[in-house]
ROMARDO-893107 format. One record per residue (C-alpha): residue number from 0; x, y, z. Coordinates in Angstrom, 1 decimal. Layout:
BEGIN
pos;east;north;up
NUM;X;Y;Z
...
//
This chain:
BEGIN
pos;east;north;up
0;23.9;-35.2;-10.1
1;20.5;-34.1;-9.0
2;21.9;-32.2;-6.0
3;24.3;-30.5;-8.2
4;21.6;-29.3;-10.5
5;19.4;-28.1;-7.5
6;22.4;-26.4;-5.6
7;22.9;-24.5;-9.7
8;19.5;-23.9;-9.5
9;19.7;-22.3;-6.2
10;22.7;-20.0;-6.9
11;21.3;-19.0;-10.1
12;18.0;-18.2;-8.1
13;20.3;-16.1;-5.7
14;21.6;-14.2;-8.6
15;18.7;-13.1;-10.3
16;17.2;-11.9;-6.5
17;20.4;-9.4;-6.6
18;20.0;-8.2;-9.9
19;16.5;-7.3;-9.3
20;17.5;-5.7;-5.7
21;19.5;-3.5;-7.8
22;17.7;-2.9;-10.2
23;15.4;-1.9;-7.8
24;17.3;0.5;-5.7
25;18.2;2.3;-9.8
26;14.6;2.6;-9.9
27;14.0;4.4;-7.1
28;16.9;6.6;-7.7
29;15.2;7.2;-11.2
30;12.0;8.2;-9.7
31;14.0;11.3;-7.4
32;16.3;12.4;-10.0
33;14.4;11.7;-13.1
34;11.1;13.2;-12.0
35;12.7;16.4;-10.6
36;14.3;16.8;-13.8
37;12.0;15.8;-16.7
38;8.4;16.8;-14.7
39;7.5;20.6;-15.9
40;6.3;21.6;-12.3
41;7.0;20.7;-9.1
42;3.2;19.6;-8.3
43;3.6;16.8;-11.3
44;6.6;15.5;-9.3
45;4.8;15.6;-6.2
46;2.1;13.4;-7.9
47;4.6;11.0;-9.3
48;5.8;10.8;-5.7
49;2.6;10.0;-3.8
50;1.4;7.4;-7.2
51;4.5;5.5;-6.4
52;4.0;5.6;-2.8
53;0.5;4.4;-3.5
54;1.6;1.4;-5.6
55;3.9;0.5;-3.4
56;2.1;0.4;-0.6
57;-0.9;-1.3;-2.5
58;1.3;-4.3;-3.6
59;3.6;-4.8;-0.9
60;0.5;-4.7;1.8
61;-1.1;-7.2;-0.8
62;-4.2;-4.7;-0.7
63;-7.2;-4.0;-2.8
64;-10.7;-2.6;-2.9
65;-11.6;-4.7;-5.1
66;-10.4;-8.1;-2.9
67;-12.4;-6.4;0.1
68;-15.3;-7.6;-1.5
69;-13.8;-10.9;-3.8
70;-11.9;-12.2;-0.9
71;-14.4;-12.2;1.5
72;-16.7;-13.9;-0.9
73;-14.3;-16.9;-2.0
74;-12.5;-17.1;0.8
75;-15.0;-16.3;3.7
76;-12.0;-13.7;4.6
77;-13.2;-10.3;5.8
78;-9.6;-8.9;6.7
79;-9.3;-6.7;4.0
80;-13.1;-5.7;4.3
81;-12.0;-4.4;8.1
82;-8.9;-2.7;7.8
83;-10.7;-0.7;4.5
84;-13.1;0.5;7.1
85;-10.5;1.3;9.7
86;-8.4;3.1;6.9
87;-11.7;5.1;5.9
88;-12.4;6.1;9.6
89;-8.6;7.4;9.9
90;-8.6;9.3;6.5
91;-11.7;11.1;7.3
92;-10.8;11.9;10.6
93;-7.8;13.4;9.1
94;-8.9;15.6;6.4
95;-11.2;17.3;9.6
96;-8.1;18.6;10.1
97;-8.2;20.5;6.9
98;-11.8;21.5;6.8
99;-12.6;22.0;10.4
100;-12.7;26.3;11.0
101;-12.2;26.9;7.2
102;-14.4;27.2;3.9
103;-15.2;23.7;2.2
104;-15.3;25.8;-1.0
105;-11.6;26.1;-0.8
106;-11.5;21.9;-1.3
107;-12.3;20.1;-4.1
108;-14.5;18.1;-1.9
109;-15.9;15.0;-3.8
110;-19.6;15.9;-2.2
111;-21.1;13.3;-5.1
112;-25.0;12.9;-5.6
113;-27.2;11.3;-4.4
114;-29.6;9.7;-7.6
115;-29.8;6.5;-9.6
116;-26.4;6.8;-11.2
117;-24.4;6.5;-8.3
118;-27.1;3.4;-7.3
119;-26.2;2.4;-11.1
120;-22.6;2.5;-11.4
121;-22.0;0.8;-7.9
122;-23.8;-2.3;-9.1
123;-21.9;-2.0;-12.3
124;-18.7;-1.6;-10.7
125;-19.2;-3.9;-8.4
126;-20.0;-6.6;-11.1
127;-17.1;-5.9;-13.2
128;-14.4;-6.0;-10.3
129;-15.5;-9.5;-9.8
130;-14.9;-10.7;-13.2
131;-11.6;-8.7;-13.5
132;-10.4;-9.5;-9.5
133;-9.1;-5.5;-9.5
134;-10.5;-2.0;-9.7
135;-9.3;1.8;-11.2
136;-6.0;1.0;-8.8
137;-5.6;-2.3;-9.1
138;-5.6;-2.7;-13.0
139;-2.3;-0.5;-12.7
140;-0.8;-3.0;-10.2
141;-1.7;-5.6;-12.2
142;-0.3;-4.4;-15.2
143;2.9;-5.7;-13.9
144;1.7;-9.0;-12.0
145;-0.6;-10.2;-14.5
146;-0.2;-8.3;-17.6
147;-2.4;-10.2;-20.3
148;-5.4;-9.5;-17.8
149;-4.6;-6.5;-16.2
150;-4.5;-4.8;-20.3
151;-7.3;-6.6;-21.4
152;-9.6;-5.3;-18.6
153;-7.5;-2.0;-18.9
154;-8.5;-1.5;-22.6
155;-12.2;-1.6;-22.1
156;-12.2;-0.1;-18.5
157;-11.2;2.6;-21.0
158;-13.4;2.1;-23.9
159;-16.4;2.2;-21.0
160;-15.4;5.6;-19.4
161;-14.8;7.1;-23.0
162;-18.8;5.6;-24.2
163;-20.1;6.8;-20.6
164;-18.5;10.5;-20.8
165;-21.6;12.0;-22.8
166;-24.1;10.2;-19.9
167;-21.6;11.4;-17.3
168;-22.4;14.9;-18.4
169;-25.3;15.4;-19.7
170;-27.7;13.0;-18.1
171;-29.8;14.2;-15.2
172;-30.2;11.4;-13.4
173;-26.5;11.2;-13.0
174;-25.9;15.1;-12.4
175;-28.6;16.1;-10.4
176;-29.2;15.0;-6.6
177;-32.2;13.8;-4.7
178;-31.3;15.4;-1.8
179;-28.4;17.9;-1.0
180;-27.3;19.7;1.9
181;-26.2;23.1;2.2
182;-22.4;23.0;1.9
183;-23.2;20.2;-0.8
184;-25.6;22.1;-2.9
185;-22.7;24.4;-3.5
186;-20.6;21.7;-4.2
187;-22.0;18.9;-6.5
188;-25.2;18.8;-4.7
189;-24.8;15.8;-2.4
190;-25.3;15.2;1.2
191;-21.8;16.6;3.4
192;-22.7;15.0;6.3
193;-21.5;17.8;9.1
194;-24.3;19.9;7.5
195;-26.5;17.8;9.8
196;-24.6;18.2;12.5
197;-24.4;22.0;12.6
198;-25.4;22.3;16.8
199;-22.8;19.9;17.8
200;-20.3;23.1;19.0
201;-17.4;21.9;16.4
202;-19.5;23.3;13.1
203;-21.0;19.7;12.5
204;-17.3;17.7;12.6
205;-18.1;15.9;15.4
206;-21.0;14.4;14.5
207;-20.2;13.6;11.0
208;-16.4;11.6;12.8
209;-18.7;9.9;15.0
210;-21.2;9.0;12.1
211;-18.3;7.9;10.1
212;-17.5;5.8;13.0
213;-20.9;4.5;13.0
214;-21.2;3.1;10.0
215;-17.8;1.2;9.6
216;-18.4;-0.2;13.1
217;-21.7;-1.3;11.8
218;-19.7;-3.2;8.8
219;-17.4;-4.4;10.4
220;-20.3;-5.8;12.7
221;-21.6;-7.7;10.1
222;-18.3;-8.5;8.7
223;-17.4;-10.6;11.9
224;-20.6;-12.3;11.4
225;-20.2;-13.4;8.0
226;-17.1;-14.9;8.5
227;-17.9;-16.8;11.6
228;-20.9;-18.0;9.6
229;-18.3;-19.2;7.3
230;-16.3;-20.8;9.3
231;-19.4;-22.9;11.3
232;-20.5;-23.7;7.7
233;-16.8;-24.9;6.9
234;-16.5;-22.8;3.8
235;-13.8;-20.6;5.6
236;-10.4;-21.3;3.3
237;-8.8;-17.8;4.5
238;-6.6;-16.1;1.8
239;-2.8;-17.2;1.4
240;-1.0;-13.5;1.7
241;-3.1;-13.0;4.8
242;-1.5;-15.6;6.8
243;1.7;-14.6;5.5
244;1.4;-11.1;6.7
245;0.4;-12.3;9.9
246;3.3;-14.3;10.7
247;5.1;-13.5;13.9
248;8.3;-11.6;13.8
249;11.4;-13.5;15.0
250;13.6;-10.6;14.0
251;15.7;-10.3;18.0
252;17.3;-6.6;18.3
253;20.2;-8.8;19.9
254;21.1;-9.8;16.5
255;21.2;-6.8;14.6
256;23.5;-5.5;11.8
257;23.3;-3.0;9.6
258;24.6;-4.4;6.6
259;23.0;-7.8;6.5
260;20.3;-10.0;4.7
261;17.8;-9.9;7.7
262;17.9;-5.8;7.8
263;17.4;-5.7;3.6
264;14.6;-8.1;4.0
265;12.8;-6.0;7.0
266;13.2;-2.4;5.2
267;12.6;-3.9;1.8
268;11.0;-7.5;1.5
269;8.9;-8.5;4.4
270;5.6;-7.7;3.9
271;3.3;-4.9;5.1
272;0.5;-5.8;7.3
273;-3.0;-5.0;5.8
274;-3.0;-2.5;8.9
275;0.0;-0.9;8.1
276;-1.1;-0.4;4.5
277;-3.9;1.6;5.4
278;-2.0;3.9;7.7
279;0.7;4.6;4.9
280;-2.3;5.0;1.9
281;-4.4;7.6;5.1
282;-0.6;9.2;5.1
283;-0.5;9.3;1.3
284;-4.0;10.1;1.2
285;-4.2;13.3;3.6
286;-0.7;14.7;2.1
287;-2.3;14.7;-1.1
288;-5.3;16.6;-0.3
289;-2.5;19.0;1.6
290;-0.9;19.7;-1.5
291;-3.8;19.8;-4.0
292;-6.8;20.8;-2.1
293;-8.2;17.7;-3.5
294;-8.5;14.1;-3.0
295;-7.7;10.9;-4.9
296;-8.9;9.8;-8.2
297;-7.7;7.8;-10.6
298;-10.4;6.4;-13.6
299;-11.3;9.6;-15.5
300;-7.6;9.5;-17.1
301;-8.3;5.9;-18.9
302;-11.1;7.4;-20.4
303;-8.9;10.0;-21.9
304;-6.1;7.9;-22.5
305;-9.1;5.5;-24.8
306;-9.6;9.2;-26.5
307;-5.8;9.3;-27.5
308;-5.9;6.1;-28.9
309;-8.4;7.1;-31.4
310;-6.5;10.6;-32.0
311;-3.6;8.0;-32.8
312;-5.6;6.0;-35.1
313;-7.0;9.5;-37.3
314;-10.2;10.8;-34.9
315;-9.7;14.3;-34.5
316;-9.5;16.0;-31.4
317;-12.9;17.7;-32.3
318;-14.6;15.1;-32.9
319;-13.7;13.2;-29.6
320;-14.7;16.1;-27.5
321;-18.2;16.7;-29.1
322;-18.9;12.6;-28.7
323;-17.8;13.1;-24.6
324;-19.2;16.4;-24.0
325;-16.1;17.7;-23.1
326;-13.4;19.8;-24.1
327;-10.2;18.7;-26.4
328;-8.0;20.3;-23.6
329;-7.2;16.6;-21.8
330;-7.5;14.7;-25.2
331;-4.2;16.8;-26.5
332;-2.6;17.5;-23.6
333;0.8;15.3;-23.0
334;0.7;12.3;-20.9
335;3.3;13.8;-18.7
336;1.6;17.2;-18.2
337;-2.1;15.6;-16.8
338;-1.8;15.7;-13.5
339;-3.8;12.3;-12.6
340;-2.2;10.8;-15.0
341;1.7;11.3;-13.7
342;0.0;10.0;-10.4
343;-1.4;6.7;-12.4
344;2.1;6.2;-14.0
345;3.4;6.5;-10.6
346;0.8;4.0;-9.1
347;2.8;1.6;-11.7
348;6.2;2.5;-11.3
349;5.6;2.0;-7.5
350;4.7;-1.9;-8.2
351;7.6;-2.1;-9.8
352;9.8;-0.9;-7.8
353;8.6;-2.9;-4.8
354;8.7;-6.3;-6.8
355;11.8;-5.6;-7.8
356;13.6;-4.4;-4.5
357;11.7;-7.6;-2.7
358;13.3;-10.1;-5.7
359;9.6;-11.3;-6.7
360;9.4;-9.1;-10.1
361;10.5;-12.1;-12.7
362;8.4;-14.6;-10.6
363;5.0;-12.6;-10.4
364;5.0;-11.7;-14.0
365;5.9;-14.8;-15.5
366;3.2;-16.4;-12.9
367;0.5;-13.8;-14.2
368;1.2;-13.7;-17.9
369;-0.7;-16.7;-19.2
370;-4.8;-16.6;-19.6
371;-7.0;-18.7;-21.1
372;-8.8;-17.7;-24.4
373;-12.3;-18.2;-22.7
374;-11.3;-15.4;-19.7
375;-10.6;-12.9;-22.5
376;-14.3;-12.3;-22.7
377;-14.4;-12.5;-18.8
378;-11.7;-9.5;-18.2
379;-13.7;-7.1;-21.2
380;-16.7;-7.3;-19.7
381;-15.4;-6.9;-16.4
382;-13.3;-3.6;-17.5
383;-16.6;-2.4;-19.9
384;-18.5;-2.8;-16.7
385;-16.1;-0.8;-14.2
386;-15.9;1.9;-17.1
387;-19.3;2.6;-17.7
388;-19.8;2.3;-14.1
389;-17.4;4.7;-12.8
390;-19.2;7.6;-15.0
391;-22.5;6.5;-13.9
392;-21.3;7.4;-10.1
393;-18.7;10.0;-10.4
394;-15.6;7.7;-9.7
395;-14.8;4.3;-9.3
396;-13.2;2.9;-5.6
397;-11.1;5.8;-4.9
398;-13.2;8.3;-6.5
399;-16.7;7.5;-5.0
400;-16.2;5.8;-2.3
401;-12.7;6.2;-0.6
402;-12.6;9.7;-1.6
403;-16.4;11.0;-0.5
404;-16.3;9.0;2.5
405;-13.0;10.5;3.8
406;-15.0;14.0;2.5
407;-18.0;13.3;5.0
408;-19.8;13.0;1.5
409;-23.1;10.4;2.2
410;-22.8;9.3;-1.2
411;-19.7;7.1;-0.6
412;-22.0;5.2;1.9
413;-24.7;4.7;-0.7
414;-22.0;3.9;-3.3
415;-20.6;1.1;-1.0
416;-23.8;-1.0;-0.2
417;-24.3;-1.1;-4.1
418;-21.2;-1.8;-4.3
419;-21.1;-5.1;-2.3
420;-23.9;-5.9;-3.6
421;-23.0;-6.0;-7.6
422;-19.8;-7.9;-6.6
423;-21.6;-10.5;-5.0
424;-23.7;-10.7;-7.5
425;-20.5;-10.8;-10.3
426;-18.8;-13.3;-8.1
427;-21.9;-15.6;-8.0
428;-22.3;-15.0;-11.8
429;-18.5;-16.0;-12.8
430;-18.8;-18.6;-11.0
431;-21.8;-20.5;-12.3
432;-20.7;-19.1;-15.8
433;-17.0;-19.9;-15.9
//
């Protein structure tokens, strides 16, 4: 009887796998007729395109910024920490591509300053990814692998940008730079770090890749070290998705077939490496700035989206954009039409449509949708502190540090120390506290 019930169990198991593959296969379907169709331009279906690409590639690479910095300090783990630096020294050599024999001023180059903010909202940022476990990107995976958390920490990553708009704008010590470089003092008055290299024969490129190089060799340097420290100290416990991404491939060409389990599993289940999810999000990354001169953010909208919640509950429009210091212009416009936005919908949609084509969506969110009452408090905080954070620096993981670094900006450098360092200190605080 009990094999009966486990071989039911089994089939039923098998059946729910299919309907999610197709499901799966409708959505992405959806996303390429849908978005063509119902988008006004064709730049908002380009961004829907590279979002989903983006989530994708975030959750079937099991990648994060946020773990860079959590795994490696509960699991000893610094996997992530190195292929982050190997995907920022790709990106950056990329965009050179872009900017090398051309104005900067035609790029919405993220040239951020240099000041206390940035110092600021790293530490805060920092702090608040490690009692959330995501960032900017990661709440929008989340939202469909751990919902409860993933809107509790998305509701006040929100109410912190919307509180820290007015600081963003008007305070000095979060607008105005210590030190600036030419190219950046007509930018936002940071540091663009081939200004320093301007003798180098290649306008200052060369020595700003090679730089670049520098410092993620440096931490990935000290990366190595840290974990073999953990693993002589015997406090190395590695991180679960890691080993399963490194599990050899047994596929054998000999045994090929088109239509078959094994090739459905290789083009849509199996795993990415954390290497290969780099390459794709440097792909994603340098198409992006391609198309829109710019690179990728993805914070300022939850600010905005906070602001529409209070339209919906009576605020006026007026009054939200005298409280931020900006204008009503994004409060108003539709969902559909902000540009960032379509790309944050897109960064969901992409989760999605990976869970569901690899037969893990019903699984992942059931696992994710229980919290305890106590780690309500732990996910606000955590999204009030990324919030206020992100304004304080210009961005949050994408916007001041992926971003500026793969712009040559010195700021994303200065962001990321900070950054390390307020996540080690939220990690050593949740911890003890909860």
């Amino acid at each position: 009887m009990e094999a009966e019930i486990k071989k039911q169990q089994v089939i039923h198991a098998g059946q729910l796998h299919k309907v999610e593959y197709v499901l799966g296969i409708i959505g992405i379907i959806s996303v390429l007729v849908l978005g063509n169709i119902l988008l006004k331009t064709d730049l908002l279906f380009f961004r829907l395109l590279i979002g989903t690409g983006l989530g994708y590639t975030l959750t079937r690479a099991y990648t994060g910024f946020a773990g860079s910095i959590n795994r490696a300090y509960t699991t000893g783990s610094t996997k992530l920490l190195r292929a982050m630096m190997f995907m920022f020294f790709m990106t950056a050599l990329a965009t050179t591509t872009f900017l090398f024999l051309s104005d900067p001023a035609n790029y919405d180059l993220w040239i951020n300053p240099i000041n206390f903010g940035v110092i600021a909202g790293g530490l805060l940022f920092g702090f608040g990814m490690a009692f959330s476990s995501c960032c900017a990107s990661g709440v929008l995976t989340d939202l469909a692998t751990g919902f409860p958390r993933a809107f509790i920490t998305l509701l006040f990553f929100g109410f912190g940008i919307f509180i820290g708009f007015p600081i963003q704008h008007t305070a000095t010590w979060v607008t105005n730079s210590w030190v600036t470089s030419s190219t950046g003092n007509q930018l936002q008055g940071g540091v663009f770090l081939p200004d320093l290299f301007k003798w180098d024969g290649l306008g200052g490129y060369l020595g700003a890749v090679l730089l670049t190089a520098l410092f993620c060799g440096i931490t990935v340097y000290f990366a190595y070290r840290y974990e073999r420290k953990r693993k002589e100290h015997h406090s190395y416990h590695g991180y679960l998705t890691e080993r399963i991404q490194d599990l050899p491939d047994t596929f054998e060409s000999k045994d090929y077939k088109l239509f078959s389990y094994e090739t459905y599993r290789r083009i849509f289940i199996k795993p990415w490496t954390l290497k290969q999810g780099a390459i794709v999000i440097s792909i994603l990354f340098v198409l992006l700035m391609g198309v829109t001169k710019a690179g990728w953010g993805a914070s300022t909208p939850f600010g905005i989206w906070f602001g529409k919640l209070l339209m919906f509950l009576g605020v006026s429009p007026e009054a939200i954009a005298s409280f931020t210091k900006m204008s009503t212009e994004p409060f108003v416009m539709p969902f559909f039409e902000h540009p960032v936005s379509v790309q944050n919908f897109g960064i969901l949609v992409g989760t999605v449509i990976y869970l569901l084509t690899a037969g893990k969506m019903k699984t992942m969110f059931l696992q994710g949708a229980h919290i305890r009452k106590r780690e309500i408090a732990l996910f606000a905080l955590g999204g009030l502190s990324m919030g206020l954070g992100t304004r304080l620096s210009n961005g949050c993981n994408v916007g001041a540090l992926f971003t500026p670094i793969a712009n040559f900006s010195l700021s994303g450098w200065i962001f990321f120390l900070f950054l390390a360092l307020g996540g080690i200190i939220g990690n050593m605080v949740a911890k003890r506290v909860f």
